[in-house]
C-alpha positions in Angstrom: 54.4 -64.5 28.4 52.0 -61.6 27.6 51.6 -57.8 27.3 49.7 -56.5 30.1 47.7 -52.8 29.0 45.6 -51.1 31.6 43.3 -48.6 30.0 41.6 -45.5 32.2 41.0 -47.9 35.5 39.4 -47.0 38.1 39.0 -47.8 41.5 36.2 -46.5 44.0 36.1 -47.9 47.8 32.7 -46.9 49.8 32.9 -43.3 51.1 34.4 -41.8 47.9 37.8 -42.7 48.3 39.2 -43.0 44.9 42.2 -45.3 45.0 42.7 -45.2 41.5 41.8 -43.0 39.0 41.8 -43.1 35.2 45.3 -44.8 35.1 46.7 -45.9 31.9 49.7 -48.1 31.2 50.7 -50.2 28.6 53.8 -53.2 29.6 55.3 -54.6 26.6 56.2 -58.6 26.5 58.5 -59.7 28.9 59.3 -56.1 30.2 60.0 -55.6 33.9 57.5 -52.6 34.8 58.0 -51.1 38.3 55.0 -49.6 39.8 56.9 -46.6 43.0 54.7 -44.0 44.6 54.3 -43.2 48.6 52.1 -45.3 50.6 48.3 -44.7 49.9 48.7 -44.1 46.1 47.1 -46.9 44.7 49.7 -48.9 44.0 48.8 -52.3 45.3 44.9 -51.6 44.8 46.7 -51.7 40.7 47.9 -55.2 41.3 45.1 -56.2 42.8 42.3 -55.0 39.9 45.0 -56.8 37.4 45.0 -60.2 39.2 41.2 -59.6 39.6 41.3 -59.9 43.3 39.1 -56.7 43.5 36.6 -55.3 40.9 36.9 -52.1 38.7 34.6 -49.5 39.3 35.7 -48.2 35.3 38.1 -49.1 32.4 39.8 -52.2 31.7 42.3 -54.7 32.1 44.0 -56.9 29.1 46.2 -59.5 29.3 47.8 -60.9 26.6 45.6 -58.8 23.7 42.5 -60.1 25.2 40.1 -58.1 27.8 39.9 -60.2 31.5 37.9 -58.2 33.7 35.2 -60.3 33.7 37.2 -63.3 34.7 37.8 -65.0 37.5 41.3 -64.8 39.1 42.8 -68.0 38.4 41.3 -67.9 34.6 43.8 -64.9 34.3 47.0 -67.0 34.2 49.2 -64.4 36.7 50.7 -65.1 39.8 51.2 -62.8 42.8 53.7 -62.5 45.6 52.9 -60.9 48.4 55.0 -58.3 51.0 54.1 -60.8 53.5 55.2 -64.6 51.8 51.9 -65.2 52.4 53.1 -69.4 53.0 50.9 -72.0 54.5 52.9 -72.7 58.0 51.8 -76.3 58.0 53.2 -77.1 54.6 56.5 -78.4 54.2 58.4 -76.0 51.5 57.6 -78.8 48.9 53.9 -78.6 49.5 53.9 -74.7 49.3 55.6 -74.9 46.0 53.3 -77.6 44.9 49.8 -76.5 46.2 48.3 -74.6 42.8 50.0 -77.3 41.0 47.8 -80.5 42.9 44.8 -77.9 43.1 44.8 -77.9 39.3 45.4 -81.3 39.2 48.9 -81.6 37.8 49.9 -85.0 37.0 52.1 -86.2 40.4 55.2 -86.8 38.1 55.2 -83.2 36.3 54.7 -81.6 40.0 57.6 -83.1 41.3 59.8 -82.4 38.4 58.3 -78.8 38.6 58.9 -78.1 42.3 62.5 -79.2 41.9 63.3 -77.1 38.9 61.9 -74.3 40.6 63.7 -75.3 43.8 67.1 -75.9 42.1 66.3 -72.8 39.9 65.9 -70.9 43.5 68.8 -72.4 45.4 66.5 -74.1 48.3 66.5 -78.0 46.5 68.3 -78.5 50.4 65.4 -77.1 52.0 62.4 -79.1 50.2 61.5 -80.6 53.6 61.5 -77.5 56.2 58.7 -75.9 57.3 58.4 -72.0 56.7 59.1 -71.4 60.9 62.8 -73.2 60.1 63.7 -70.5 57.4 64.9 -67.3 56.9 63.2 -64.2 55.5 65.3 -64.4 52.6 64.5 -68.2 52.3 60.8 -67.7 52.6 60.7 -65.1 50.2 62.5 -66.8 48.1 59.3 -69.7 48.4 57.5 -67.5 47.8 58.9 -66.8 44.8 58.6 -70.2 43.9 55.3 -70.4 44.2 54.8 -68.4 41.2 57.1 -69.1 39.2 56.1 -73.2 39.6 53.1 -71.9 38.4 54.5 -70.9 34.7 52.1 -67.8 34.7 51.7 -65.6 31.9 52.1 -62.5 34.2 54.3 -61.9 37.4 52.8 -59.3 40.0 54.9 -58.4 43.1 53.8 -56.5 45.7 56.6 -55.1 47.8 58.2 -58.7 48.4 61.5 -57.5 50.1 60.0 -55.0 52.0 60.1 -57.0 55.3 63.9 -58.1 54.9 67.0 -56.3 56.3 69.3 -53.7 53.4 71.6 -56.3 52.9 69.2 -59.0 51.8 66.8 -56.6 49.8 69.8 -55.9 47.8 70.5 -60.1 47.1 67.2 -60.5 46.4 67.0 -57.4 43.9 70.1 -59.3 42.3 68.0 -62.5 42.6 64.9 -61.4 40.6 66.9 -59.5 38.0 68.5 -62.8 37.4 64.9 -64.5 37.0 63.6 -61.9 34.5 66.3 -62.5 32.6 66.5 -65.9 32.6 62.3 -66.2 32.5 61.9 -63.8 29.7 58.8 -63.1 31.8 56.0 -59.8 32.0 56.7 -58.9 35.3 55.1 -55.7 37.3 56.6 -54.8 40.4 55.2 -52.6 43.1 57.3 -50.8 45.6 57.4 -47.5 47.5 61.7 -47.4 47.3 62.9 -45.3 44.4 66.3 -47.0 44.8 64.6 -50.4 44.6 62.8 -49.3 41.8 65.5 -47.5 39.6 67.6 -51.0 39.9 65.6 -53.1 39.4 63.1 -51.6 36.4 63.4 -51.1 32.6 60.7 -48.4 32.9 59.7 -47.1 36.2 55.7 -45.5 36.8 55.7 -43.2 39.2 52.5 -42.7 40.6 50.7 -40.3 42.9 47.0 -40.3 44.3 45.9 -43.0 42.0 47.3 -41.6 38.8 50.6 -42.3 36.9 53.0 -39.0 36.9 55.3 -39.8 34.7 56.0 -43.7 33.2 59.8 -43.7 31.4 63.4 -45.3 31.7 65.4 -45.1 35.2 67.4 -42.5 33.7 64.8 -39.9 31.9 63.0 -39.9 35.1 66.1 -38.8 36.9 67.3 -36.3 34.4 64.2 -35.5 33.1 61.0 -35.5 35.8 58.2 -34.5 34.6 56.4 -32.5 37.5 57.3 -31.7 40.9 55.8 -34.9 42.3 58.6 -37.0 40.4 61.4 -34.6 41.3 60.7 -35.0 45.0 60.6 -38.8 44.6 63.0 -39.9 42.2 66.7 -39.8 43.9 68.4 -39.9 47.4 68.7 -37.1 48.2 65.5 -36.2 46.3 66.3 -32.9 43.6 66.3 -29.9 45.5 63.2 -27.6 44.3 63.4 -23.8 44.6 60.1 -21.6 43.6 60.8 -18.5 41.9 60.4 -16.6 38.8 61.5 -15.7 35.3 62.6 -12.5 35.1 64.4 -10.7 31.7 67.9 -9.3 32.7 70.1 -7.5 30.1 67.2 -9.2 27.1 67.7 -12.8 28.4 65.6 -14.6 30.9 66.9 -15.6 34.1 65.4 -17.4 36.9 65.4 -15.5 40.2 64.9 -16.8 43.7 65.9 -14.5 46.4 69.7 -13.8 46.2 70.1 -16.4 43.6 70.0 -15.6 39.7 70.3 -18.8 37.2 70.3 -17.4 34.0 68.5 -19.8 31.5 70.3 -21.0 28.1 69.5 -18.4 25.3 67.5 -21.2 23.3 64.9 -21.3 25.8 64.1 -18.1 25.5 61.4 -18.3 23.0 59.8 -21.4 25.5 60.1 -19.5 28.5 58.1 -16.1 27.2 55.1 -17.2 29.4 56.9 -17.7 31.8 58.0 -14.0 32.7 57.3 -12.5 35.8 55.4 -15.7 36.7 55.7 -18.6 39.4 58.0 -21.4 38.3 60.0 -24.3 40.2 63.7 -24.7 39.1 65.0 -28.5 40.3 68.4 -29.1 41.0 70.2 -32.5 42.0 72.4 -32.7 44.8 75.4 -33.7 42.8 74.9 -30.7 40.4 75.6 -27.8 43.5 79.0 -27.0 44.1 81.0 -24.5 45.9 82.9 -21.2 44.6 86.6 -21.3 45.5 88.8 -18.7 45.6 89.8 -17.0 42.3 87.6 -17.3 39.0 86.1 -21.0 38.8 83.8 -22.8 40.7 84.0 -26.6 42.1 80.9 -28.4 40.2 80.1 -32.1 39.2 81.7 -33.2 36.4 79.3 -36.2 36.5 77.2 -37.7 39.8 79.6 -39.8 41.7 81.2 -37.2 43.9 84.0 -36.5 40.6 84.7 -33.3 40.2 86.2 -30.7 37.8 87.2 -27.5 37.5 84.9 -25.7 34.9 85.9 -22.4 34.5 84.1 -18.7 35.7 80.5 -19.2 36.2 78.2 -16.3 37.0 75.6 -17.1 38.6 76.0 -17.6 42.8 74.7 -17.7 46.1 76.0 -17.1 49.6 75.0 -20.5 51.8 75.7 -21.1 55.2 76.2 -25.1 56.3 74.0 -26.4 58.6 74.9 -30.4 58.4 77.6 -32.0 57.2 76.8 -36.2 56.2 79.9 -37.9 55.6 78.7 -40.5 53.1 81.8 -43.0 52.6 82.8 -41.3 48.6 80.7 -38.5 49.7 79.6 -35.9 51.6 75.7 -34.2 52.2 76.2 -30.5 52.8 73.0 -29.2 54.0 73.0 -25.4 53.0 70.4 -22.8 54.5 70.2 -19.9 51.4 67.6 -17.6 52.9 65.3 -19.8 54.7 65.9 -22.1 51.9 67.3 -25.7 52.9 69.5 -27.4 49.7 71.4 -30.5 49.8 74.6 -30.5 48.1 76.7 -33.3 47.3 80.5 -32.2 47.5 83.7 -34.4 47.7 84.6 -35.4 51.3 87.7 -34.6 51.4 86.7 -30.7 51.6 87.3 -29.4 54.7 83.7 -28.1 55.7 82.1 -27.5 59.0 79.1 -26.5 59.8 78.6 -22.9 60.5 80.8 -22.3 57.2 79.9 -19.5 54.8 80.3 -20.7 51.2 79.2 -19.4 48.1 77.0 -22.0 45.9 77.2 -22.7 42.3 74.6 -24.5 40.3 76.1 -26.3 37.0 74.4 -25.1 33.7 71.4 -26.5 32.4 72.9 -27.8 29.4 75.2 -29.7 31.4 72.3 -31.6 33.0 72.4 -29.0 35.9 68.9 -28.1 36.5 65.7 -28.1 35.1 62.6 -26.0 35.2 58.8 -27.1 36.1 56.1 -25.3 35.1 51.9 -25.6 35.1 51.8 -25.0 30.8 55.1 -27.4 30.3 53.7 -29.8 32.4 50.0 -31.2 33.7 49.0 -29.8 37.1 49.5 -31.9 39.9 46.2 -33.2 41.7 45.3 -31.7 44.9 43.2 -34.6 46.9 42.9 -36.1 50.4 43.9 -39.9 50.5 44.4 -40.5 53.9 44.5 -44.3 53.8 46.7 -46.7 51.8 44.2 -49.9 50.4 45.8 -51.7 53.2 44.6 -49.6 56.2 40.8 -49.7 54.1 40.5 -53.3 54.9 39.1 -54.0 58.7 42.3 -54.8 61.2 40.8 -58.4 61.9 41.4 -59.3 58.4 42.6 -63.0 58.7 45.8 -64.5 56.9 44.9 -61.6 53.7 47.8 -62.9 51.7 47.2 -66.5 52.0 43.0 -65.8 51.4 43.7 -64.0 48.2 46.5 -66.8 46.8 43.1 -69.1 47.4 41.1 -66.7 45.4 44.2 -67.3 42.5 43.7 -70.8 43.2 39.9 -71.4 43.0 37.4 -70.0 41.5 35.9 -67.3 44.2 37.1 -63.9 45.3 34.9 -63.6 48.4 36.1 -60.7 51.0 36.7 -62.7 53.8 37.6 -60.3 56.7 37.9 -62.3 60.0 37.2 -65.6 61.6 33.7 -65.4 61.3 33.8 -64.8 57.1 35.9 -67.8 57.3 33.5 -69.8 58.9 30.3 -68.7 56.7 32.7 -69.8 53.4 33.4 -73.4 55.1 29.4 -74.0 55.6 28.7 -72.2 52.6 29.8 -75.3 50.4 31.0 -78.0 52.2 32.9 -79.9 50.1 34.4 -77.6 48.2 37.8 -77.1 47.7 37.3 -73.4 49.2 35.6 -74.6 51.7 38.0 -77.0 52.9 41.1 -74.4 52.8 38.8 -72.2 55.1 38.5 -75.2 57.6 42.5 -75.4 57.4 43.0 -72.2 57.7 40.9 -72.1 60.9 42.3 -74.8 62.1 45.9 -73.9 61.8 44.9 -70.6 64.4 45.2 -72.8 67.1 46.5 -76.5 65.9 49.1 -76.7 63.1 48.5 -79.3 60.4 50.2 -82.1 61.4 51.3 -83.2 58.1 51.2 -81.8 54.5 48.6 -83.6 52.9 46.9 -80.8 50.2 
């Protein structure tokens, strides 16, 4: 296995679009890094420069303490799965495992005992002689799968493999590869656009945002602790409520006003919060730390997420909220609360008898229980401010042909040619006709209108 350190990549398509821009990350030996951000922030156009399927426009890639961008993809030693399985239909599930392997000339008896390990490792050894149109999604991805890991690479990349598969199998196959990891010891980096898929399944999550990394940490700091507003709005389902207001001094201590509502802010802030005063700041607040005033002194707030609460005592700082929604959520319930013109989620315990139309009275938990936390331009980096229309998906012309199965080719053999439709295709298979790239083009043609008859790569 090997560490995998990006340093100040970057990534410029024709026109200007900058898909990635001066991103740095470093992803310790055998660590499973997970790679979240909404569609169009350069996530897979990362992958992609470290498998050395496209070329950097600046920095550098290093894999294993060694730089690689100036070699070809399969003299890199990592293997990618795709969102798409990205399987040769006329292979047998045997053959798809086995291809890289007879490609780099394995010896046959190490292939077969590889491809049965992997198989048996994979729970498809029963399923060795299907063809991908016989399987499930969950049985192709897990081919898939197995197609890298026959491989032995140094590096795992994913690309959003369980994106295509229904709630209940994303969630066995997030057990799955959590299983592998473990039992692989491997560097793995994992792309995905869920924040649920990517708090389970990561040991440190990088959140990204127009082709730069936000905030890079542990599941939990970037839920507790976000970094900028970009990371509060992602990270969390229901995503942190954010309210802009401003620090104010009441009574010598600094409070954080937004309309009605008053927070007052823990006196050992005080001294961070001076340039702050009478100037724009975002408070963020989780769902599960809003609760509701009952009658009398206390207030109903989280004890801890989980819908579990507790009464705390007199706490002086409230709003009046009127219910809008009410989501019954099995151990919970979503309150959507209108303060204002301001929308906040709340998560209360279900058994509350709430309806909507309801006035309540709202309660945020104190910020030294973990209740809120405040976001501002001199704590934290600004955010960027740019137009990136297109994901690196939509950049690529619709007619693009079999992408997947073109780039495991270009991991395969020694070429990285853009090959957009039928006609790229065809200039690659007169190109070099003998050639093992060559000859996959001619298959891959071929299998548009006549599927290989037999598996005989």
């Amino acid at each position: 296995m090997a560490a995998v350190t990006l340093e100040q990549l970057v990534k410029v398509y024709p026109g200007g679009v900058r898909a990635v821009d001066g991103l740095s990350l470093a992803v310790p030996d055998g660590q499973l890094a997970v790679l979240v951000g909404p569609s169009g922030c350069g996530k897979t156009t990362t992958l992609r420069l470290i498998a050395g399927l496209e070329g950097a426009t600046g920095g550098s890639v290093w894999i294993d303490g060694r730089p690689v961008d100036r070699l070809a993809p399969r003299h890199r030693d990592v293997a990618m799965v795709f969102q798409h399985h990205a399987l040769y239909p006329h292979l047998s599930v045997r053959g798809n495992l086995a291809f890289g392997l007879k490609l780099r000339h394995a010896a046959r008896a190490e292939i077969r005992r590889r491809v049965e390990e992997t198989a048996a490792m994979l729970g498809i050894a029963d399923l060795l002689d299907r063809r991908p149109a016989a399987l499930s999604g969950g049985q192709q991805q897990r081919v898939a799968l197995g197609r890298a890991i026959v491989r032995r690479p140094k590096v795992f990349l994913l690309d959003e493999p369980l994106s295509s598969l229904d709630a209940r199998l994303r969630a066995r196959m997030r057990d799955e590869i959590r299983r592998l990891h473990r039992k692989l010891g491997a560097t793995m980096i994992y792309v995905t656009h869920d924040q649920t898929e990517a708090m389970t399944l990561g040991q440190r999550v990088a959140v990204m945002h127009q082709g730069r990394i936000q905030q890079a940490d542990d599941p939990t700091t970037l839920y507790r602790r976000p970094a900028n507003r970009t990371v509060a709005a992602l990270i969390g389902s229901p995503p942190m409520n954010l309210l802009d207001g401003r620090i104010e001094t009441r009574d010598g201590r600094p409070v954080f006003c937004h309309g009605r509502l008053q927070v007052p802010v823990p006196e050992e802030w005080a001294g961070r919060l001076e340039p702050y005063v009478d100037k724009p700041i975002t408070l963020g607040v989780r769902p599960e730390h809003l609760g509701l005033r009952e009658k009398g002194d206390g207030a109903n707030l989280p004890e801890r997420p989980g819908g579990c609460f507790a009464q705390i005592g007199p706490v002086p700082f409230f709003a009046q909220a009127l219910i809008e929604a009410v989501e019954p959520a099995g151990p919970d319930s979503y309150l959507h609360l209108n303060t204002g013109g301001q929308i906040l989620i709340a998560r209360v315990d279900p058994r509350q008898d709430l309806r909507p139309g309801q006035q309540v009275d709202l309660a945020v938990a104190p910020a030294r229980d973990g209740g809120y936390v405040l976001i501002g331009e001199r704590r934290h980096a600004p955010e960027l401010f740019r137009d990136m229309p297109w994901s690196s998906a939509e950049l690529w012309p619709t007619t693009r042909l079999r992408a997947e199965q073109l780039d495991l080719a270009c991991q395969e053999l020694d070429t990285w040619d853009d090959l957009d439709d039928l006609a790229g295709l065809n200039r690659l298979r007169h190109r070099a006709p003998h050639s093992r790239t060559a000859q996959l083009a001619k298959r891959l043609l071929n299998d548009q209108t006549h599927p290989h008859p037999d598996d005989t790569a």
